[in-house]
C-alpha positions in Angstrom: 37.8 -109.5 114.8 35.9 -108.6 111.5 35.1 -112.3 111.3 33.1 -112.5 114.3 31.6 -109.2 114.9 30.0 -106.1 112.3 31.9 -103.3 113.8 30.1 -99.6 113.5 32.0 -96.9 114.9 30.6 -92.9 115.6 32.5 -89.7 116.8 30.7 -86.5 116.6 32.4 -83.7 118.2 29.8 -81.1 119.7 27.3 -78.2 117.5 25.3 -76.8 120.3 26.4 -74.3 122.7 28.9 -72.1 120.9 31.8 -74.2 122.5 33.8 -76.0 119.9 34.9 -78.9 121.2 36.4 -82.3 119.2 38.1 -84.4 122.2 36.5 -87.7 122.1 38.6 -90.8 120.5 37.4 -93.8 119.4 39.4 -96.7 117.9 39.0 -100.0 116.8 42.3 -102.4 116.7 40.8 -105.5 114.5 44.3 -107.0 114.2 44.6 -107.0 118.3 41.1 -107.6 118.4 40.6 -104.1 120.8 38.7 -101.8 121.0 38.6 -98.5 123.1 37.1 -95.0 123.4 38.8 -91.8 125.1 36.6 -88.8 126.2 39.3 -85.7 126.7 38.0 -83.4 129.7 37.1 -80.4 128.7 38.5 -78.6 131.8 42.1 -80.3 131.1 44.4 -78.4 128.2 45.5 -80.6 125.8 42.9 -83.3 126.7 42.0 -84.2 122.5 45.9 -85.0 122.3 45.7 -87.1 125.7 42.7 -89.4 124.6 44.8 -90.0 121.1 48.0 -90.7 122.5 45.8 -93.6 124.9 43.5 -94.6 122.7 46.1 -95.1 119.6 48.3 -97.2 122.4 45.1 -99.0 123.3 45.9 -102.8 122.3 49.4 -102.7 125.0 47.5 -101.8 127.8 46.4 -105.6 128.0 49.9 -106.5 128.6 51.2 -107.8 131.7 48.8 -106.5 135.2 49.4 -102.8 135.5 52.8 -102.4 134.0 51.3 -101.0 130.4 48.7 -98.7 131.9 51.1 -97.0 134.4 53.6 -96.4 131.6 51.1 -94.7 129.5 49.6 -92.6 133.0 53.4 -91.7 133.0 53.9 -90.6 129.4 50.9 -88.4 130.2 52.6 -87.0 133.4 55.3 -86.3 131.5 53.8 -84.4 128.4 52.6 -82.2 131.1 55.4 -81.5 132.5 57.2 -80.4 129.6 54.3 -78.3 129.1 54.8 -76.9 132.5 58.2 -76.5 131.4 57.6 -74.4 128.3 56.7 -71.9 129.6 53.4 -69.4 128.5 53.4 -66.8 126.2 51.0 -63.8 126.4 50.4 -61.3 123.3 52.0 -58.6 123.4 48.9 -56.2 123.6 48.1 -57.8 127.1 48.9 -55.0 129.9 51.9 -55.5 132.1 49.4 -55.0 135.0 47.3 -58.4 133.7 50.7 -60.1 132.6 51.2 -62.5 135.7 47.7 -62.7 136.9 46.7 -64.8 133.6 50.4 -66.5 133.4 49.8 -68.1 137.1 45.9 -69.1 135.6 47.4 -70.9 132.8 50.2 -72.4 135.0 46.9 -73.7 137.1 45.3 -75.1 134.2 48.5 -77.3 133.1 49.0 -78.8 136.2 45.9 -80.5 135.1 46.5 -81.0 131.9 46.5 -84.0 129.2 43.9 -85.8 131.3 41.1 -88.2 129.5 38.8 -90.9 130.7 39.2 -94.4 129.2 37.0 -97.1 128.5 38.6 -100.3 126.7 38.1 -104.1 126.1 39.9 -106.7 124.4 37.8 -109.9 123.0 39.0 -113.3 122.8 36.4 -115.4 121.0 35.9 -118.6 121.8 34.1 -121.7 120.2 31.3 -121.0 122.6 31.7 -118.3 124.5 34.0 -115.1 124.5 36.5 -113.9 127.1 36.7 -110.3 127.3 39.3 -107.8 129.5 37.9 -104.8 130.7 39.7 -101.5 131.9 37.7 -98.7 132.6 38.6 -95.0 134.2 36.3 -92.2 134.6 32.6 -92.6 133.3 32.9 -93.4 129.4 30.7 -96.8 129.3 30.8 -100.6 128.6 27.6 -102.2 128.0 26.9 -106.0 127.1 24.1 -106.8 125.9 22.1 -110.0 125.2 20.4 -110.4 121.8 17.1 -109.3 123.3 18.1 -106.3 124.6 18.8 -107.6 128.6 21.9 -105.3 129.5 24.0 -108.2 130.7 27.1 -105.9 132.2 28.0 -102.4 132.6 30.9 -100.4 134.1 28.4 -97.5 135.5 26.7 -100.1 138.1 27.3 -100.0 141.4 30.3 -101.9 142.3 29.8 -104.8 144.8 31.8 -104.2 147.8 34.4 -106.6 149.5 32.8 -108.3 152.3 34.2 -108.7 155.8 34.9 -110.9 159.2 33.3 -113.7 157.8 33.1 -117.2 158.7 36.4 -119.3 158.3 33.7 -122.2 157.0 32.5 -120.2 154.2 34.3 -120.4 150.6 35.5 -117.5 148.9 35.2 -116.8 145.0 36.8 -113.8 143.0 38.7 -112.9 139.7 41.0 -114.9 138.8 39.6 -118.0 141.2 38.3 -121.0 139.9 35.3 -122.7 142.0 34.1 -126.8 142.3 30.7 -127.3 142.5 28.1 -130.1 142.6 25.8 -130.0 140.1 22.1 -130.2 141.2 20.5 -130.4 137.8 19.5 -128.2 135.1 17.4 -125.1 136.0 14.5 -126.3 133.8 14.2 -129.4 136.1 12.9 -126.3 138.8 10.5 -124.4 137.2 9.9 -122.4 139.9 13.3 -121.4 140.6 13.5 -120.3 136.7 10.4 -118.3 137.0 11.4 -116.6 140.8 14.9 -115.6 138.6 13.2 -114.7 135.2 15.0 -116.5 133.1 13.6 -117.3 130.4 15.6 -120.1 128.6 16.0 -122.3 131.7 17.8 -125.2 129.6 21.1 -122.5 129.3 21.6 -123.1 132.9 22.7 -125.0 135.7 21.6 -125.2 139.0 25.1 -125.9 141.2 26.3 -126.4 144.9 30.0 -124.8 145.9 32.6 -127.2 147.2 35.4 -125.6 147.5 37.4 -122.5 145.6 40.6 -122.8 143.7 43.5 -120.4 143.0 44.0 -116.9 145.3 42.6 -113.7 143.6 45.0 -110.5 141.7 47.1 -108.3 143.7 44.2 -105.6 143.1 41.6 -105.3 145.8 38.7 -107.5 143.9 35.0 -108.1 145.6 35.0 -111.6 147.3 31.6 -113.6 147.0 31.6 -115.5 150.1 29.7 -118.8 149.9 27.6 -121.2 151.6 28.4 -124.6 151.1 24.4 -124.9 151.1 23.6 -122.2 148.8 22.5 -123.1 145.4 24.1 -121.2 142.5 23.1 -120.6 138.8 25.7 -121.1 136.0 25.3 -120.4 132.4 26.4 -123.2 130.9 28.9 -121.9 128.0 31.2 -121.2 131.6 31.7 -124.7 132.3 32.5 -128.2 130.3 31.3 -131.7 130.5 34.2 -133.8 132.4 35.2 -136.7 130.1 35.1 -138.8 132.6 31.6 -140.3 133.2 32.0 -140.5 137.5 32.5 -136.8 137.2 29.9 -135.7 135.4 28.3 -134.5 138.2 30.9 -131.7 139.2 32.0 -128.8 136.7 34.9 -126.1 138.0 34.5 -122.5 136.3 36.4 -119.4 136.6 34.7 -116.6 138.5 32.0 -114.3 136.2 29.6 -111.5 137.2 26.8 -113.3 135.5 26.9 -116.2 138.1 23.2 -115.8 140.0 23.1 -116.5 144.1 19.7 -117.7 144.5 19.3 -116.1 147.4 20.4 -112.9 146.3 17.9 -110.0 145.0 17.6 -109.8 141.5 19.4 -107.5 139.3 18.2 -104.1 138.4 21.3 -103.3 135.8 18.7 -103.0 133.6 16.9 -100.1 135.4 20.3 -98.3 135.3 19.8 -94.5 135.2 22.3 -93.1 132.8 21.7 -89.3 133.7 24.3 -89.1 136.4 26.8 -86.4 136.5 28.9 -86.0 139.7 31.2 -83.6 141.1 34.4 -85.0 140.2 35.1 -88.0 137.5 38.2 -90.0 137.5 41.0 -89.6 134.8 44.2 -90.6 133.5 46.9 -89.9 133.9 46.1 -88.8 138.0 43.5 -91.5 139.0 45.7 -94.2 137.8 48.3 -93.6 140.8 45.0 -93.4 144.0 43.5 -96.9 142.1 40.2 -94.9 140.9 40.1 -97.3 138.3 38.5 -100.5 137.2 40.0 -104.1 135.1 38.2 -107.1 135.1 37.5 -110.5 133.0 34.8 -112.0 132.3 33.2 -114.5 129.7 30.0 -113.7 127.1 28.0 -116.0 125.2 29.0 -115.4 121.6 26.1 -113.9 120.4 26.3 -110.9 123.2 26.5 -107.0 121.5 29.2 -104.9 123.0 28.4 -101.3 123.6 31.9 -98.9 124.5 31.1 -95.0 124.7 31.8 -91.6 126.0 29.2 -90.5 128.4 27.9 -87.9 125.4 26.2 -90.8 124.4 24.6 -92.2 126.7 23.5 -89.4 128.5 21.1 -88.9 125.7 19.0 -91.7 126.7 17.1 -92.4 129.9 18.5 -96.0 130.4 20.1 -99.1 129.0 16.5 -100.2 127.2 16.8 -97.3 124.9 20.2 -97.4 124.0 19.4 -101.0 123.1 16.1 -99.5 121.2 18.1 -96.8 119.4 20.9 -98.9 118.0 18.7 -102.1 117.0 16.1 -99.5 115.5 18.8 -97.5 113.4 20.9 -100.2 112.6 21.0 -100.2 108.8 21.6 -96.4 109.0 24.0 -96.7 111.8 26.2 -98.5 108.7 26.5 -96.1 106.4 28.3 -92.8 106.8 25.7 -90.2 106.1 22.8 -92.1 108.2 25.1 -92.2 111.2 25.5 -88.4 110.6 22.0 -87.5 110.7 21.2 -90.0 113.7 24.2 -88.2 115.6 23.1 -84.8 114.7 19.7 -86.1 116.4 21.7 -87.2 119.5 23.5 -84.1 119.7 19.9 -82.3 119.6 18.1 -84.4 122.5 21.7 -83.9 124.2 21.7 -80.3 123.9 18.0 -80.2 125.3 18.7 -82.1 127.7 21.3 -80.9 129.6 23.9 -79.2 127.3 25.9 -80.9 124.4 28.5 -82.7 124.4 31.1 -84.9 122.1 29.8 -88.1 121.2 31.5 -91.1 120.8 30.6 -95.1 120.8 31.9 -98.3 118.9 29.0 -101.4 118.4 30.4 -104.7 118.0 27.5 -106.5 117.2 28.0 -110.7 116.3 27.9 -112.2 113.0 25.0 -115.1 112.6 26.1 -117.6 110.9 24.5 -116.8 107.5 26.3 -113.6 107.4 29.8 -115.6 108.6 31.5 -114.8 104.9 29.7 -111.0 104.8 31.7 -107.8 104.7 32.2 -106.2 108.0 30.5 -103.1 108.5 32.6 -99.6 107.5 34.4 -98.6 111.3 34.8 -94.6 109.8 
C-alpha cells in the first residue's frame, strides 16, 4: 500500500465546548492494504472502545459477504450485554431516594451502548486501474476524487433507487454483473456528445451500445440499471480491455461501476454535494447492521484517483466536496508533518466550533504516487 499511495492520517479529538470527547478512530492496515475510520456516538457509553475494537478488526471485515461484519456487530452486542450484566454502581453519598431513579437512567443508556459508525475500504491496485470495496454505516465519509479536484464518488449521495415493472426487453446491470456491449467509437469521435457530458478528456472514453448482461447480482438488495438496447452508454476505458482477437474488437464486457454515464441521463451534481446535513437519527453498529441500514459496494478507480475516508467532524467543516478538495491540495506539505497537521486541525476544530459546535475529527488521505516519487518514502500515517 505505501508503494502506491502517500498515506496522511489526522485524529483530533474535540477543544471547544467544555465537553471532552476523544471517540473517533482512524487506522490504516498497509499490510492488508485497508483503511477505515470509526466515529463513536457520543450518546452511546462506551462508544471510544466500540470504534477501536471495529476499526482495529478492520482488514476481516472484507472476508466472505456479511459473515465478518455480523460477527463483529455481535461482539459489540455482546460487550453490551455484559455491561448490562454488571451491574451499576452509585457513590455512596447519592440519597437512597435518587438511588434507582439514576440506576434505571444508566440501565437506559447501556442498552445503547458500544455503538459507532463505520466507514472502510479495501484497495486492490491494478496495472491500470484500482478495485476498491466499500462498507459504509452511519455518516462518516468516502470521497474519490480525480486529480483535478472532480469528486468522482461519495457514500453521502443520494442512493439510486431499484427500479420496478419494467419491460421484460430491457437488460439489467448491477454489482456483481458483467455487461456486452457494441462499441460505437471513441467519445472524441462526437464532440458534441463530450461537450453535452463535460468531459473533458474525451479520448479516456468510449461511447458503447448494451447487448446483453452477464452474471445475476449479490443476495443484498443492489439498484438495477435497466437498459435500452438503443441507449448509448459512456465507459472509461481503464474498465474494459482490447479482445485479442481482431473480429472482436468491436465488443468489450465490463463489470458494473457507478462511473458508467447513460447519455440520456441528467448530469451528476455529486459535486454540488452539501456536506452540512445532520438528521434526526444516524445509523450505527452494532444495531443497524441486523435492519440492513448499511451500505458495501465495488467499484474500480483510475490509478491516479485520491481517496478521502472521514468522520463527519471533518467534513462538516466545509461547505462541499470543492473545498475539502481545496483544503487538502492547499495544505498538503503541512498536512505531512505532525505539527502542521496540528495547527491545520486546531483551525478545523475552530470553523467547526463556529459553525455548529465541535466535534472529533478524523480523516485518512491516500493520495497516489507519480511515478517520479515511485521509490519515495511514504508519508508519516501518526
Amino acid at each position: 500500500m505505501k508503494n502506491c499511495f502517500n498515506i496522511i492520517r489526522g485524529v483530533s479529538p474535540s477543544i471547544h465546548g467544555g465537553e471532552t470527547k476523544n471517540q473517533d478512530r482512524a487506522t490504516v492496515h498497509c499490510r492488508n492494504f485497508t483503511a477505515c475510520v470509526c466515529d463513536g456516538v457520543t450518546s452511546s457509553a462506551h462508544a471510544e472502545e466500540a470504534a477501536s475494537i471495529v476499526s482495529q478488526f478492520a482488514p476481516v471485515i472484507f472476508n466472505g459477504k456479511n459473515v465478518a461484519l455480523k460477527t463483529l456487530s455481535d461482539l459489540l452486542t455482546a460487550h453490551r450485554k455484559t455491561a448490562l450484566q454488571a451491574g451499576i454502581t452509585l457513590d455512596a453519598s447519592i440519597p437512597d431516594s435518587m438511588k434507582e431513579m439514576l440506576r434505571d437512567t444508566a440501565r437506559r443508556q447501556l442498552k445503547d451502548s458500544y455503538q459507532t459508525t463505520l466507514v472502510c475500504a479495501k484497495f486492490q491496485p491494478k496495472e491500470s486501474y484500482i478495485d476498491a470495496r466499500i462498507v459504509s454505516c452511519g455518516d462518516s465519509g468516502f470521497f474519490a476524487f480525480s486529480p483535478d479536484g472532480e469528486l468522482l464518488l461519495t457514500n453521502l449521495a443520494d442512493k439510486p433507487e431499484k427500479a420496478a415493472g419494467q419491460s421484460p426487453s430491457q437488460i439489467p446491470f448491477m454489482p456483481d454483473a458483467e455487461l456486452l456491449t457494441k462499441v460505437m467509437g471513441e467519445l472524441s469521435d462526437y464532440p458534441e456528445l463530450a461537450s453535452e457530458e463535460r468531459i473533458s478528456n474525451p479520448d479516456n472514453w468510449l461511447v458503447c451500445r448494451p447487448i446483453c448482461s452477464c452474471g445475476e447480482a449479490g443476495s443484498r438488495e443492489t439498484p438495477v440499471l435497466w437498459l435500452d438496447s438503443e441507449e448509448l452508454l459512456l465507459v472509461p476505458k481503464y474498465l474494459t480491455s482490447t479482445p485479442r482477437d481482431p473480429k472482436y474488437r468491436d465488443f468489450r464486457r465490463f463489470h458494473y461501476s457507478r462511473f458508467i454515464r447513460r447519455v440520456s441521463s441528467a448530469s451528476r451534481e455529486s459535486s454540488k454535494l452539501q456536506l452540512d446535513m445532520r438528521g434526526n437519527t444516524t445509523a450505527v453498529l452494532p444495531d443497524h447492521f441486523y435492519t440492513g441500514q448499511w451500505d458495501r459496494f465495488d467499484d474500480r478507480f483510475p490509478r491516479e484517483t485520491h481517496f478521502l475516508l472521514c468522520s463527519d467532524g471533518f467534513y462538516r467543516g466545509f461547505e462541499d466536496s470543492a473545498q475539502i478538495w481545496d483544503w487538502l491540495k492547499t495544505h498538503e506539505d503541512r498536512l505531512s508533518t505532525k505539527h502542521g497537521r496540528k495547527e491545520l486541525l486546531a483551525d478545523l476544530h475552530c470553523r467547526l466550533h463556529q459553525k455548529s459546535g465541535d466535534d472529533d475529527i478524523s480523516f485518512i488521505w491516500l493520495s497516489p504516487k507519480s511515478q517520479r516519487k515511485e521509490e519515495s518514502k511514504c508519508l508519516p500515517i501518526s
